[in-house]
C-alpha beads as a LAMMPS data file, in Angstrom:
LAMMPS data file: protein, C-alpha beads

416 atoms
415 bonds

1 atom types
1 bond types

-500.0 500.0 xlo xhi
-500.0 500.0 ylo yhi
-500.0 500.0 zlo zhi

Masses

1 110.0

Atoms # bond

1 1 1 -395.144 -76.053 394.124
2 1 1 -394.021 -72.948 392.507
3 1 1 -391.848 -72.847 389.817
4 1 1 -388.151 -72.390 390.026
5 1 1 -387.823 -69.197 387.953
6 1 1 -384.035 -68.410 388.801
7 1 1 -382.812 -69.056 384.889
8 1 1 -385.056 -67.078 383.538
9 1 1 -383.583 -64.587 385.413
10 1 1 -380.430 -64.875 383.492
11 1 1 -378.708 -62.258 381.880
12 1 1 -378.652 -63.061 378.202
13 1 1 -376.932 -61.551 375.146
14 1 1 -378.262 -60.438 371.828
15 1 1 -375.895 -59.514 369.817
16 1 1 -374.074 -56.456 371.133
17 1 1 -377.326 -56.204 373.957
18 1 1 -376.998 -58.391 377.208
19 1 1 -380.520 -58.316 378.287
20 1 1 -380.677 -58.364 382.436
21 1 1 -383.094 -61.560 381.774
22 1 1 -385.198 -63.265 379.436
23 1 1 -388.257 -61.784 379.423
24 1 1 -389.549 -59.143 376.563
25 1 1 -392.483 -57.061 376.156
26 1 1 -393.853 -57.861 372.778
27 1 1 -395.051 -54.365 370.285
28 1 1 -398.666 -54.354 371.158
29 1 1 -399.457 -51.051 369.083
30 1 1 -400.141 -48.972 371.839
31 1 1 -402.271 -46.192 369.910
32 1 1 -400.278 -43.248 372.101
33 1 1 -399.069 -41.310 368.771
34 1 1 -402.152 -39.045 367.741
35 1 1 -401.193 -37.515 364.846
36 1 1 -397.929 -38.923 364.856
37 1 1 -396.853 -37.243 368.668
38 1 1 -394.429 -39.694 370.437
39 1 1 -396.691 -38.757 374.124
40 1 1 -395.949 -39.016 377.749
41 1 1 -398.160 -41.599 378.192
42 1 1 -396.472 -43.561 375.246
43 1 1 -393.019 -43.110 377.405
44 1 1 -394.762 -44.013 380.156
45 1 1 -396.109 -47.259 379.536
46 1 1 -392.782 -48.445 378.629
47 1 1 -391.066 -46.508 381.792
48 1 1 -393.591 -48.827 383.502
49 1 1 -392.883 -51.592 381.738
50 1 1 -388.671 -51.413 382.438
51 1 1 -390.085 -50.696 386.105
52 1 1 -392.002 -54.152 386.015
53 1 1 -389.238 -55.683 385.072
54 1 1 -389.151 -56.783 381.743
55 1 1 -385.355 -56.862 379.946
56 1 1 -386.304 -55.270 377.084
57 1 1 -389.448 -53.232 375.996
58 1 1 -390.663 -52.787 372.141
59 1 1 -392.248 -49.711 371.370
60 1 1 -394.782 -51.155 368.430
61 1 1 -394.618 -49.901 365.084
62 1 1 -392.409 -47.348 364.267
63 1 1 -393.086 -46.816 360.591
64 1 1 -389.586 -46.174 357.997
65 1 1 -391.426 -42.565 356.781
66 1 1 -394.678 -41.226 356.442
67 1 1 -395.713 -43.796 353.042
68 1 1 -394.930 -46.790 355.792
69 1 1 -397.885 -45.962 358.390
70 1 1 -400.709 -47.657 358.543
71 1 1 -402.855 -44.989 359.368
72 1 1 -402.109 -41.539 360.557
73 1 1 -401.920 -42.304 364.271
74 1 1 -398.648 -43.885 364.456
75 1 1 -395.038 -42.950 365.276
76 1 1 -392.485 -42.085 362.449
77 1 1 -388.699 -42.720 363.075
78 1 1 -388.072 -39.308 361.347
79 1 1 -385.462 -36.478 362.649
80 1 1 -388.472 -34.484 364.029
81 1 1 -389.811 -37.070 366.521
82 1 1 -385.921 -37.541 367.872
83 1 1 -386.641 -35.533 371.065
84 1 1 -389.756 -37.687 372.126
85 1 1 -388.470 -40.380 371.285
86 1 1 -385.328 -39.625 373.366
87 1 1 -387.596 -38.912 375.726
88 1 1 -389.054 -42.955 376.070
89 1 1 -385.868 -44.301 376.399
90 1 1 -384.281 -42.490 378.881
91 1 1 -387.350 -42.909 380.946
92 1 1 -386.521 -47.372 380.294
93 1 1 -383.186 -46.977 380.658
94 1 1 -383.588 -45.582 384.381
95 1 1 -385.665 -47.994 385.103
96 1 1 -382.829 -50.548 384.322
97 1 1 -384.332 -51.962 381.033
98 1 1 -383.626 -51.741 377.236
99 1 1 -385.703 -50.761 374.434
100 1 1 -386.654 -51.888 371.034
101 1 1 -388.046 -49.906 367.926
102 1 1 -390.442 -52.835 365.666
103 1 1 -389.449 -51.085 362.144
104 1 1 -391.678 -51.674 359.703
105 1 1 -393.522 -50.162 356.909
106 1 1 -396.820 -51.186 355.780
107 1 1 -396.751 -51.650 351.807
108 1 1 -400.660 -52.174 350.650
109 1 1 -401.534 -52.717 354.242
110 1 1 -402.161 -49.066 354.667
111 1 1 -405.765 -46.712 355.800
112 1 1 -403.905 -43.544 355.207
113 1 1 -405.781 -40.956 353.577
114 1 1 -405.138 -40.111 349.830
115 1 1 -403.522 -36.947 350.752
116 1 1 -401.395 -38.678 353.102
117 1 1 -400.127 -41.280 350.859
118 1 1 -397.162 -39.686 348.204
119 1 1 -398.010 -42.302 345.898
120 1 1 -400.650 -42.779 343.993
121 1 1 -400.460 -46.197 344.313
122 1 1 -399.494 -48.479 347.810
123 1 1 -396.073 -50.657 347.142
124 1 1 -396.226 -54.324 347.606
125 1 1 -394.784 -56.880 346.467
126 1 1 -397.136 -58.069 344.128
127 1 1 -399.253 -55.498 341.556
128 1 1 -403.117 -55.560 341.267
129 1 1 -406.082 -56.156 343.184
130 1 1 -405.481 -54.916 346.612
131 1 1 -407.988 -56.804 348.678
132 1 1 -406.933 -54.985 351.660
133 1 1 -407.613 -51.455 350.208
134 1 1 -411.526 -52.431 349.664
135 1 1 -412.610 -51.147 352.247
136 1 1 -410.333 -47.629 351.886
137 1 1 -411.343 -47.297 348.276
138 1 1 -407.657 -48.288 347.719
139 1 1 -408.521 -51.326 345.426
140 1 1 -405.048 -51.456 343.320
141 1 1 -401.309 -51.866 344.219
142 1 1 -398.274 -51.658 342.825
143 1 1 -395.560 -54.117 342.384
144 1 1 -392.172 -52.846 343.365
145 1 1 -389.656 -52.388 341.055
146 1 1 -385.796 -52.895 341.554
147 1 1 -385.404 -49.148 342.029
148 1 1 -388.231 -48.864 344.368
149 1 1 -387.173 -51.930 346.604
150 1 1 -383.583 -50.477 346.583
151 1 1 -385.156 -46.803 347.950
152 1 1 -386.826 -49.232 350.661
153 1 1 -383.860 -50.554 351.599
154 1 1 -382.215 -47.423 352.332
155 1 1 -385.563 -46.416 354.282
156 1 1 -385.114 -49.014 356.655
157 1 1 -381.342 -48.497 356.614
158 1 1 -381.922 -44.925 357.796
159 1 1 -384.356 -45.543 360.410
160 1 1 -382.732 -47.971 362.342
161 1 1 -379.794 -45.794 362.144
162 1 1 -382.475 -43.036 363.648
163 1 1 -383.374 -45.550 366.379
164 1 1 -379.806 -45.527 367.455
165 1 1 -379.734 -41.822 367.981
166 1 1 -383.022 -41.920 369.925
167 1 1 -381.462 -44.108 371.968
168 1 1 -383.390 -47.532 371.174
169 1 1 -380.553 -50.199 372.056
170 1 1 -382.217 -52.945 369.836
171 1 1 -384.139 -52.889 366.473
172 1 1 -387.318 -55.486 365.098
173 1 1 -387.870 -55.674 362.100
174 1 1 -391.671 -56.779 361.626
175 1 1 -391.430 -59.572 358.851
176 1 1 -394.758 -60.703 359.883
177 1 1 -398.752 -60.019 359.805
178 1 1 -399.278 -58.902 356.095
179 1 1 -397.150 -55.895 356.557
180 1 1 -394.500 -54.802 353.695
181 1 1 -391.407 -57.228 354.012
182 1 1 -394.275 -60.282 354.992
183 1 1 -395.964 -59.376 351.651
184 1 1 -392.373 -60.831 349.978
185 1 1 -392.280 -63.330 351.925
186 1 1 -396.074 -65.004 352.131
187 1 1 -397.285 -66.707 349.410
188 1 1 -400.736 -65.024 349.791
189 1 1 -399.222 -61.957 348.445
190 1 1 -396.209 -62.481 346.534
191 1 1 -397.080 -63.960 343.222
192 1 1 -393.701 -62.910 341.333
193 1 1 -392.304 -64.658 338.510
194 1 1 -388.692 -62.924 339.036
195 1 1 -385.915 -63.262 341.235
196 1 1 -388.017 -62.271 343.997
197 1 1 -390.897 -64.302 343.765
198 1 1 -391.961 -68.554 343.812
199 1 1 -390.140 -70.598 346.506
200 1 1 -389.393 -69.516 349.724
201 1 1 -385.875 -68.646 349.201
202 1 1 -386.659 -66.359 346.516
203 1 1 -389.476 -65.063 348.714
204 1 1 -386.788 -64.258 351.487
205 1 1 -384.335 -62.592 349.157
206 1 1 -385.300 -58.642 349.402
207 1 1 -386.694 -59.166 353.015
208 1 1 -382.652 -60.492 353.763
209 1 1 -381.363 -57.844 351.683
210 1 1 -383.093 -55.381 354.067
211 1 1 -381.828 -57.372 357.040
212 1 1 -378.141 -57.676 355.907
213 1 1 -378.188 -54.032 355.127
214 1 1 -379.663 -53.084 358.901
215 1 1 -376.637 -55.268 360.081
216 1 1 -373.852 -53.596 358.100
217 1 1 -375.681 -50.392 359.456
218 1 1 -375.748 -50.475 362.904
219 1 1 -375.132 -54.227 364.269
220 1 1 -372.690 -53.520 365.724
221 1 1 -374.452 -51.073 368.396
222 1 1 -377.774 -52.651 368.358
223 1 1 -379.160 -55.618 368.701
224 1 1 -381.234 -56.729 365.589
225 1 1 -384.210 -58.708 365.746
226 1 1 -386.775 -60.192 363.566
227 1 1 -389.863 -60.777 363.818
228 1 1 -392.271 -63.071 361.275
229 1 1 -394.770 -65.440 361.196
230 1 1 -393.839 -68.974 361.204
231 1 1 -397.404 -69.453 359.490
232 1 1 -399.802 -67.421 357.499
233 1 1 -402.170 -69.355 359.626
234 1 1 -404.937 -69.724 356.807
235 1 1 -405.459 -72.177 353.872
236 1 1 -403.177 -70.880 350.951
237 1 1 -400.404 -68.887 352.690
238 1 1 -397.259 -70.202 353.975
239 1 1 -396.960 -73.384 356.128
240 1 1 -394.623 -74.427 359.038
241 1 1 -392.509 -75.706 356.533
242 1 1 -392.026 -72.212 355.146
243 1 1 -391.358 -71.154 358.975
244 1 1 -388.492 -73.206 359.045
245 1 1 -386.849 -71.742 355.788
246 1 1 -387.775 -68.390 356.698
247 1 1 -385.898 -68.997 360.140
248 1 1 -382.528 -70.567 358.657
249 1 1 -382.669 -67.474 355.595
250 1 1 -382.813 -65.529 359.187
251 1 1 -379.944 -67.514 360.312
252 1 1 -377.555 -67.411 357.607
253 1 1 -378.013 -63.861 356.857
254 1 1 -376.680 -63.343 360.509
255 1 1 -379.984 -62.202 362.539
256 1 1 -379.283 -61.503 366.009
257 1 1 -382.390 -63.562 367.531
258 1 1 -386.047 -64.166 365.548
259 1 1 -389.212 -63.688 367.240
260 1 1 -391.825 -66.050 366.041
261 1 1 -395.127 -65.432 365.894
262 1 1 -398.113 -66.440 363.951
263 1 1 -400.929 -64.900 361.256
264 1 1 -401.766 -61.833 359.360
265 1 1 -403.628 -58.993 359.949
266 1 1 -406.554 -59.412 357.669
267 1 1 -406.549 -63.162 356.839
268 1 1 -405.910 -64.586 360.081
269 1 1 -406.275 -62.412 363.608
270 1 1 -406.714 -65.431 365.182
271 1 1 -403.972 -66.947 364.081
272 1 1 -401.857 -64.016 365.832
273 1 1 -403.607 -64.103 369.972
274 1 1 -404.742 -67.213 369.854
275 1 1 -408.298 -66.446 370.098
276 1 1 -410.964 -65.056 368.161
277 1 1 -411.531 -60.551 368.851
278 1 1 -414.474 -59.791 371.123
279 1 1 -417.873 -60.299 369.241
280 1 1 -418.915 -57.105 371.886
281 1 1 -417.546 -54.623 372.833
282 1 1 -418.476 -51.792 374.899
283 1 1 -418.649 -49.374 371.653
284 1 1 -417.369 -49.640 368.093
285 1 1 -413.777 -49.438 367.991
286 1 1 -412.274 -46.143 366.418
287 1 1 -409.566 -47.441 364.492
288 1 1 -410.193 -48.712 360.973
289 1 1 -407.822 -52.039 361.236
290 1 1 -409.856 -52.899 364.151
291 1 1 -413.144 -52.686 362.933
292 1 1 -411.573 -54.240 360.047
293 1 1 -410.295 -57.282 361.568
294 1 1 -413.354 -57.618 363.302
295 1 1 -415.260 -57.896 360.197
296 1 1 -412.840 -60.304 358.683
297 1 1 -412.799 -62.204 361.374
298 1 1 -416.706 -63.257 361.057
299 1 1 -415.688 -64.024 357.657
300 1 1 -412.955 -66.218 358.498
301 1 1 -413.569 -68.269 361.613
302 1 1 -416.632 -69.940 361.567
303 1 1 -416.221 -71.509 365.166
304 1 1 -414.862 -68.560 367.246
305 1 1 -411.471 -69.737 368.450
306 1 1 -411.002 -70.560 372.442
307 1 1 -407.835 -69.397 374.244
308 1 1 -405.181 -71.522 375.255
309 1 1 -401.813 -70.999 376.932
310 1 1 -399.017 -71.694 375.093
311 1 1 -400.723 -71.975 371.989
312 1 1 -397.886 -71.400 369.395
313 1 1 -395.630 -73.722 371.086
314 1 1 -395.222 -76.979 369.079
315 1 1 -394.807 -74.809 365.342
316 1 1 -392.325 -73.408 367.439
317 1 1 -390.484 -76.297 368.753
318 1 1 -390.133 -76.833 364.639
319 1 1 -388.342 -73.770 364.451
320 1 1 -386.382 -74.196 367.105
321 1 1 -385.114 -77.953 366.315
322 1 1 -383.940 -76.145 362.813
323 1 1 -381.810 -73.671 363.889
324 1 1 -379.089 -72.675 366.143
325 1 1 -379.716 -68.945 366.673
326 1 1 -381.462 -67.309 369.372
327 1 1 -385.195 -67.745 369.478
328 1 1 -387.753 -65.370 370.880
329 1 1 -391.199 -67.667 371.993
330 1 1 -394.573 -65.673 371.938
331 1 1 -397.822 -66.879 372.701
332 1 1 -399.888 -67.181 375.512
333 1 1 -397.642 -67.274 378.337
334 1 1 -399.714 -66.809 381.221
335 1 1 -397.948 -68.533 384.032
336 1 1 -394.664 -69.307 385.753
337 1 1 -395.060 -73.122 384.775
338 1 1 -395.565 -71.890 380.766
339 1 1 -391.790 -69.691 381.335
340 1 1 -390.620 -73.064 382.289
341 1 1 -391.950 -75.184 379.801
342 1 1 -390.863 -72.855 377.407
343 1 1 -387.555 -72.468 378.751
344 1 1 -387.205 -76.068 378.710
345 1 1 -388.012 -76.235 375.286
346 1 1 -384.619 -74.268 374.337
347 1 1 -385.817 -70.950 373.749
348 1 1 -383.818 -68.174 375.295
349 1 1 -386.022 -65.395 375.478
350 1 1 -389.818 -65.009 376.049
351 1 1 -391.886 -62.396 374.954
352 1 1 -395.159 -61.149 376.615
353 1 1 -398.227 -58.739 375.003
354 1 1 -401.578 -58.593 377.080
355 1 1 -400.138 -60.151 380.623
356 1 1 -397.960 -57.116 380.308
357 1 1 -401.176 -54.910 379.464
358 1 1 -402.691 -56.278 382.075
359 1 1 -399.875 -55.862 384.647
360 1 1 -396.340 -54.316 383.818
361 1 1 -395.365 -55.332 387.310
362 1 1 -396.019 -59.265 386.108
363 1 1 -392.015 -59.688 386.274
364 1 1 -391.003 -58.464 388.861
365 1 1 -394.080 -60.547 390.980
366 1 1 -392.742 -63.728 389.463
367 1 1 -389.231 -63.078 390.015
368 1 1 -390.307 -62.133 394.063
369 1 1 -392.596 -65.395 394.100
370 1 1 -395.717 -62.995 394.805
371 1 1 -397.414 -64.624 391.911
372 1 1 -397.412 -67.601 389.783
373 1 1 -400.273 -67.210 387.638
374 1 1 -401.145 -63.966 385.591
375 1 1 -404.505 -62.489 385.724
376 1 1 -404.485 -61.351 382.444
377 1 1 -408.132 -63.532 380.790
378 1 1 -406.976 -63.569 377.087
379 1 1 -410.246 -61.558 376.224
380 1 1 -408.708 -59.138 373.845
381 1 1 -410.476 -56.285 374.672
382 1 1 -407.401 -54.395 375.068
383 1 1 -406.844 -55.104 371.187
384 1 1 -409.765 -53.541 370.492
385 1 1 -409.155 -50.701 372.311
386 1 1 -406.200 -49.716 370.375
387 1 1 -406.165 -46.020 369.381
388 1 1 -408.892 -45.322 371.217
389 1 1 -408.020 -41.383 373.123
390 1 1 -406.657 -43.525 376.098
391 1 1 -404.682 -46.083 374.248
392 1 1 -404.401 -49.649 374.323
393 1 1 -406.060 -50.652 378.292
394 1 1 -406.620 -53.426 379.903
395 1 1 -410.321 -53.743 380.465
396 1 1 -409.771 -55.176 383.865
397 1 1 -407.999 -52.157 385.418
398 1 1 -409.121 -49.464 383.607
399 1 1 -411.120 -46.709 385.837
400 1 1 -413.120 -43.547 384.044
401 1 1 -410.645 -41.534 386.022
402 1 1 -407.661 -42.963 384.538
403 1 1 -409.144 -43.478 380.954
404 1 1 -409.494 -39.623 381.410
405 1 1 -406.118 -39.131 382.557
406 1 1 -404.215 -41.526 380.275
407 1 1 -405.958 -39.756 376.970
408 1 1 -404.861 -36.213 378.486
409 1 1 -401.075 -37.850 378.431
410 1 1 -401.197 -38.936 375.156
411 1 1 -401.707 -35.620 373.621
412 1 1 -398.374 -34.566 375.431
413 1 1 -394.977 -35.042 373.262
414 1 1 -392.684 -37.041 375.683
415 1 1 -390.579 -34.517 375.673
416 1 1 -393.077 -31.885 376.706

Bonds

1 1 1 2
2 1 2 3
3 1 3 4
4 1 4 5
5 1 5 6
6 1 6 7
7 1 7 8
8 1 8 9
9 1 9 10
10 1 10 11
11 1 11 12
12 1 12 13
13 1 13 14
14 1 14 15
15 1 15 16
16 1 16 17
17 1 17 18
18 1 18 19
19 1 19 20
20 1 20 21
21 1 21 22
22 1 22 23
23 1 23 24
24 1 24 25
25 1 25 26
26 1 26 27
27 1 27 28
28 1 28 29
29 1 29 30
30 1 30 31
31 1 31 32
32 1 32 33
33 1 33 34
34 1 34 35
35 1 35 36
36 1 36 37
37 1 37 38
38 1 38 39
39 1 39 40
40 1 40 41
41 1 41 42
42 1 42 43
43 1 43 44
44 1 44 45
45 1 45 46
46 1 46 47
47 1 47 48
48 1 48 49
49 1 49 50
50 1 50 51
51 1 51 52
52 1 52 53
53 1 53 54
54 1 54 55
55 1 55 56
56 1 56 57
57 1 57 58
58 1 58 59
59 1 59 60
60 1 60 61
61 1 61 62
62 1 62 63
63 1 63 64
64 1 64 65
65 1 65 66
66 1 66 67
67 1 67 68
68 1 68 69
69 1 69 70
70 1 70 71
71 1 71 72
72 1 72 73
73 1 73 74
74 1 74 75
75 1 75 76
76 1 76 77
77 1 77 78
78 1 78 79
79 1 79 80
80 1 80 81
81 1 81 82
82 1 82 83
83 1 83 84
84 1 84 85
85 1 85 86
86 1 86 87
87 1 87 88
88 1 88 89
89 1 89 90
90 1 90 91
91 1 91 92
92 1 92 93
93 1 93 94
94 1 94 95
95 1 95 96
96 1 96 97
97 1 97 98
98 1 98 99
99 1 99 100
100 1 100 101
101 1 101 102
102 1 102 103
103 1 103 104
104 1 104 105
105 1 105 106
106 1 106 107
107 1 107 108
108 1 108 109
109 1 109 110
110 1 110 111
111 1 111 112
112 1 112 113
113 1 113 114
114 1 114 115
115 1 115 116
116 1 116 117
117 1 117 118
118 1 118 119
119 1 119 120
120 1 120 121
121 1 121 122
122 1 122 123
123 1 123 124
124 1 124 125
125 1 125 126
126 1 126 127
127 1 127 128
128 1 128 129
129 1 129 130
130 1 130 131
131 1 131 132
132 1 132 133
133 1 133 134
134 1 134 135
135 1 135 136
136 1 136 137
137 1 137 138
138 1 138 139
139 1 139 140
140 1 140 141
141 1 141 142
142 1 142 143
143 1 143 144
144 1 144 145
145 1 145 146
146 1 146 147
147 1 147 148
148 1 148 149
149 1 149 150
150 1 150 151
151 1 151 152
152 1 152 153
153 1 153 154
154 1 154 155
155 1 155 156
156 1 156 157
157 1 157 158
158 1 158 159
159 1 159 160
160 1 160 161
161 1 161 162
162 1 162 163
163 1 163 164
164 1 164 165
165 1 165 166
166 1 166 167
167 1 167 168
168 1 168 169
169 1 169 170
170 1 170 171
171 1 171 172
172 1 172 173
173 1 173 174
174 1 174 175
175 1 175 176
176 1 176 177
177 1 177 178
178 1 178 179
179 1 179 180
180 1 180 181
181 1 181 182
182 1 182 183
183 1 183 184
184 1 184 185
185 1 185 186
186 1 186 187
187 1 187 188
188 1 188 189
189 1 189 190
190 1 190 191
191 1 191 192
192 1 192 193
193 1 193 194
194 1 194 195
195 1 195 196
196 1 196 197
197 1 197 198
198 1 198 199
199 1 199 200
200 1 200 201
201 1 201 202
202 1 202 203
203 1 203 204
204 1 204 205
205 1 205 206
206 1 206 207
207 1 207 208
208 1 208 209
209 1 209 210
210 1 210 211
211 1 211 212
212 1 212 213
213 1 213 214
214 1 214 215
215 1 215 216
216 1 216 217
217 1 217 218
218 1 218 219
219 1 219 220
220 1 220 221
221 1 221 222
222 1 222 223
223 1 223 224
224 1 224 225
225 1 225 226
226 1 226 227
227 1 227 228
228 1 228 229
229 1 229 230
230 1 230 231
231 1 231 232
232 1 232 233
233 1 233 234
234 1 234 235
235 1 235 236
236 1 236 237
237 1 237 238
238 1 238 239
239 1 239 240
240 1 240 241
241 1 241 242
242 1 242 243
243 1 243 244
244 1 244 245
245 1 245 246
246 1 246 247
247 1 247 248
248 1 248 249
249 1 249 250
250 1 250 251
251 1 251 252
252 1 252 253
253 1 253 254
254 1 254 255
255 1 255 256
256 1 256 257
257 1 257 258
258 1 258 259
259 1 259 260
260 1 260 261
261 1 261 262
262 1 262 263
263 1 263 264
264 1 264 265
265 1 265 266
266 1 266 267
267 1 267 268
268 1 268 269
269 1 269 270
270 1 270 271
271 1 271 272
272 1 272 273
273 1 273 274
274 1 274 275
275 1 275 276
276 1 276 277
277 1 277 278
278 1 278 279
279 1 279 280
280 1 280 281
281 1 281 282
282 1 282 283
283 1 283 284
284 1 284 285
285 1 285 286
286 1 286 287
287 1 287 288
288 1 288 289
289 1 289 290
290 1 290 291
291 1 291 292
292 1 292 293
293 1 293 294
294 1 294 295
295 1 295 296
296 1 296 297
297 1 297 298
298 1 298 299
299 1 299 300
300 1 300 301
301 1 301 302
302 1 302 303
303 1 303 304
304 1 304 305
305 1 305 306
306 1 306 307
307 1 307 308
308 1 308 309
309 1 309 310
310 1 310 311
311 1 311 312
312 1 312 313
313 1 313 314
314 1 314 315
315 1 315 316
316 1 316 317
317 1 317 318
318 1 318 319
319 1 319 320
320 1 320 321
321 1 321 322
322 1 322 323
323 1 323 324
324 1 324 325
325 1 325 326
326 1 326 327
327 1 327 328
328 1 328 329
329 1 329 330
330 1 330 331
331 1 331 332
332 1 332 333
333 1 333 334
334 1 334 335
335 1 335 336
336 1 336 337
337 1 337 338
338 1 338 339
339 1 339 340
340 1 340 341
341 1 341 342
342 1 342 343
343 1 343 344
344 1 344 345
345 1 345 346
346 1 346 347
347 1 347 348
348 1 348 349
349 1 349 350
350 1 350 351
351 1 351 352
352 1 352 353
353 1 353 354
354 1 354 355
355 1 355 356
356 1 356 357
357 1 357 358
358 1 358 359
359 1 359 360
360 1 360 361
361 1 361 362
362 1 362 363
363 1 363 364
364 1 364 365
365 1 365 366
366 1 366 367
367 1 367 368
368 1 368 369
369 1 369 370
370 1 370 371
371 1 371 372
372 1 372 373
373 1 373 374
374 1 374 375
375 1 375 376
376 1 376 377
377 1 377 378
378 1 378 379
379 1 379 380
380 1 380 381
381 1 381 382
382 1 382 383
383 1 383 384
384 1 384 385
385 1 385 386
386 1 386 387
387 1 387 388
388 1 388 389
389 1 389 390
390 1 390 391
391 1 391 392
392 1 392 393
393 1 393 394
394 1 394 395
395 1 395 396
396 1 396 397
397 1 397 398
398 1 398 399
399 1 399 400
400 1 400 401
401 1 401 402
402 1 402 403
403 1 403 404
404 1 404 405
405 1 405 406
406 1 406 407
407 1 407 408
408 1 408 409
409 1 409 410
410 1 410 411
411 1 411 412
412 1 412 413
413 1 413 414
414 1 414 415
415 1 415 416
């Protein structure tokens, strides 16, 4: 008997955002920007994604300034990518949808190359060792100092405010995966002795200034949304129980809904889809993270980790029995029966990664009754594909005709 979908075809609000349902596409780092271009197949994807009927679509890592990126393929909220930008959410916004710039910069968790990086030095939030850098010849950090963190804050400050003129009607701020603001607040990286540093409230206190600051700056247009992991999801880093604080910090600080997911980037991929990367793939992926991840994850999980729907549900239900606000549930929703179960759980919004990947039409085929299950097989080839000259792909649809075509669009500016 298929399931009766009709709430979760609800209009819900976020803040200042009513959403036309519940259902989100989650930042899946797309690997459109080469060189930092905004493309047409970047606005694309998310046109397609509005079409398929998703509420709300996040364009994935949209870095604070240049220092923030990762790596040099990645989109910049800066004044000169406003057009392009502009560009990808008109093309949601016909479509009937809303869209969401993740903000985030990276701290240590950066591959840029030394000429690309201002400072000598990546920020974090802890000085030292940097065992991300390792493999970049990066091998030191630096620990942020009160002027530096209050220079960040006004980064993020201006960016979101740049979202708003691009048109974005919600901002995420990424507190998760090992980038920047989750290096204050994990334990793996934060080893501060100040204010700033030991228990999880102190943790939380420059990743809420940041938040309260976004608020004051533009809450009152756009929706603002966090996004963090409510584990580090390896031995050492923050627990469930930290999830909980992190989500009532979240709370009190006046967060218009949290998204919760799981892991870090290097420690933990895992931890973050549920399932071990690919041990093959069809060639060796171009981007550094990937490879690095990869590489990691051989390190890291022994036993290569078996996909299961649903799988961040019961650290969620923790959450979610802590706190009144809005909740976001990610994780492995692959069916009409898992929007169900998660509805019934008391989450009000969903949001979806490689189903979406898969099929951006998903939505609209559950909402018709066309489909119940998605077809989407969890293999995560379409991670590893990320930045490759066609972009993130699922694998399962992709033809040589449209790889070719796809790359071609992603060398356009959107506004081209």
């Amino acid at each position: 008997m298929a399931e009766d979908l009709s709430r979760a075809f609800e209009p819900f609000k976020v803040g200042p955002l009513t959403l036309r349902n519940r259902f989100i596409k989650a930042a899946t780092n797309e690997g459109m920007c080469k060189k930092g271009i905004v493309s047409k197949g970047l606005a694309e994807h998310h046109r397609a994604v509005a079409a398929g009927g998703a509420a709300l679509t996040t364009v994935a890592y949209c870095a604070t300034s240049m220092d923030g990126r990762t790596f040099v393929d990645q989109a910049v909220l800066s004044r000169e990518n406003v057009a392009d930008l502009r560009a990808l959410t008109d093309g949601v916004h016909s479509e009937g949808g809303a869209a969401c710039a993740q903000v985030t910069h990276a701290g240590c968790f950066t591959f840029l190359p030394q000429e690309e990086l201002a400072t000598s030095r990546p920020l974090s939030a802890s000085g030292g060792f940097n065992k991300v850098g390792i493999l970049s010849r990066r091998f030191t950090k630096k620990r942020m100092n009160r002027d530096e963190m209050s220079a960040m804050v006004d980064e993020f400050v201006s960016a979101c405010r740049l979202a708003k003129e691009c048109g974005f009607d919600a901002v995420e701020l990424h507190m998760g995966h090992g980038y920047l603001l989750s290096q204050f607040v994990s334990r793996l990286y934060n080893h501060r002795r100040d204010a700033y540093g030991g228990k999880i409230e102190k943790r939380m206190k420059f990743p809420v200034e940041v938040l309260s600051r976004v608020l004051d700056a533009v809450g009152k247009d756009l929706a603002v949304v966090v996004k963090y992991s409510v584990t580090d999801g390896t031995r050492g880093g923050n627990t469930v129980e930290d999830g909980v604080e992190i989500a009532r910090a979240l709370e009190a600080a006046g967060a218009h809904m949290a998204v919760l997911s799981n892991g870090m980037n290097v420690e933990s991929v895992s931890g973050i889809f549920g399932s071990s990367l690919p041990s093959e793939v069809r060639k060796p992926p171009e981007n550094f993270i990937i490879r690095l991840g990869m590489r990691m994850q051989k390190i890291t999980d022994f036993v290569p980790v078996e996909f299961s729907e649903l799988y961040l549900l019961e650290n969620s239900k923790r959450v979610r029995a802590a706190v009144d606000m809005p909740l976001c549930y990610i994780g492995g929703i692959q069916s009409s029966a898992n929007v169900g179960a998660v509805l019934d759980a008391g989450f009000e919004t969903m949001a979806m990664g490689r189903a979406l990947v898969h099929d951006p039409s998903l939505i609209n085929q559950w909402r018709d009754g066309t489909a119940e299950q998605s077809k989407c097989t969890a293999c995560n080839h379409c991670v590893t594909m990320m930045y490759a000259p066609a972009g993130t792909a699922c694998i399962l649809q992709q033809d040589e005709a449209a790889a070719k075509e796809a790359a071609r669009l992603n060398l356009i500016p959107a506004s081209g």
